[in-house]
Each structure stands twice: as structure tokens, then as C-alpha cells.
N, C-alpha and C positions, 0 to 999 in steps of 0.2 A: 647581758640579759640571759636569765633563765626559763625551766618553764618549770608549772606547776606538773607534776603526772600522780596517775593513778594506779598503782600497782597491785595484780592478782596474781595467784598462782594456784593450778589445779592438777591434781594428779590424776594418773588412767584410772583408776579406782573411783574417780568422782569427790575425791577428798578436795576441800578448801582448804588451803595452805595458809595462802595471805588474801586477805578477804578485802582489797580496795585500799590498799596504804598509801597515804599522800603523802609527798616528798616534791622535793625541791632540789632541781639536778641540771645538768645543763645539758643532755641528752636521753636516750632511754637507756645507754649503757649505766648513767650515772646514777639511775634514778632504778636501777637493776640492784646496785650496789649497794645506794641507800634503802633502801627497802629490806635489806636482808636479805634478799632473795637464796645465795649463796649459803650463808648460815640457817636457815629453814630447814632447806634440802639438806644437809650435812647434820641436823638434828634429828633427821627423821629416817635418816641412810638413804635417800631417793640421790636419781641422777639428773642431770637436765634434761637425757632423752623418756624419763619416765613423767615430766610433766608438759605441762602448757603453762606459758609464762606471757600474759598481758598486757602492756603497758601502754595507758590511754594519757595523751595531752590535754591537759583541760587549759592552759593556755599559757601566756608568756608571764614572768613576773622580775620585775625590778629588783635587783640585787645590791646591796653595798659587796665591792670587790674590797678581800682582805688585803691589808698591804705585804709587796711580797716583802721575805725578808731579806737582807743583805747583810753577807761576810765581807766586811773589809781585811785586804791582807797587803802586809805592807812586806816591803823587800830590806826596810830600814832595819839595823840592828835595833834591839830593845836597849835601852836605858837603864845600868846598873840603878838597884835600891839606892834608897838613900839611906843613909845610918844617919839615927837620931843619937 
């Protein structure tokens, strides 16, 4: 399960960065990340400590989980080609 959130970002200056970006995250780290929070501030040259960073839960939401993937690795030798 995830959650839906809300993300804003304002600087000292009273600038709107991210004005309400909805994502879908599975924490407010995630939901920091999705949002761009990071790329914002680094396009604009600000630092973390030069804003105020928001992040409201509007609620849980249902997620399809991707399947993880899997390396099989074997210890067997490989099998010379075959010549046709």
C-alpha cells in the first residue's frame, strides 16, 4: 500500500517552487523524490536550508507491486555452440 501526497515548496523570499504536486510514493521521502523536489532546488541554485518543503497525505491508495526481477546464475558450465 501506498499513499497519495501533496507536495509544495517555498522559498525565504516567498517564491512558489512546487505549487501542490500530487504523487504517489510510499513515504514522504518518496514522495520528496517524486515530486522533484531535488531537481527544483538545483535549477534554481537554492539549498534545502533556503526553503520550506510540505508534504501533506491525502490518503492510502492501492498499488499493483512490480514484479521483482531475477538473475538466475548457474555454476554449470555453458554448452559448446552447435555447428550447423
Amino acid at each position: 500500500m501506498e499513499a497519495l501526497f501533496e507536495v509544495y515548496v517555498v522559498s525565504k523570499k516567498r517564491e512558489v517552487i512546487l505549487d501542490g504536486k500530487r504523487v504517489v510514493a510510499p513515504d514522504e521521502a518518496g514522495a520528496r523524490f517524486e515530486a522533484g523536489v531535488d531537481e527544483a532546488l538545483r535549477s534554481r541554485g537554492l539549498k534545502p536550508q533556503n526553503v520550506t518543503v510540505v508534504v501533506r497525505k491525502l490518503g492510502d491508495v492501492a498499488v499493483e507491486k512490480e514484479p521483482e526481477k531475477v538473475r538466475i546464475i548457474s555454476d554449470a558450465p555453458e554448452a559448446p555452440a552447435a555447428q550447423a
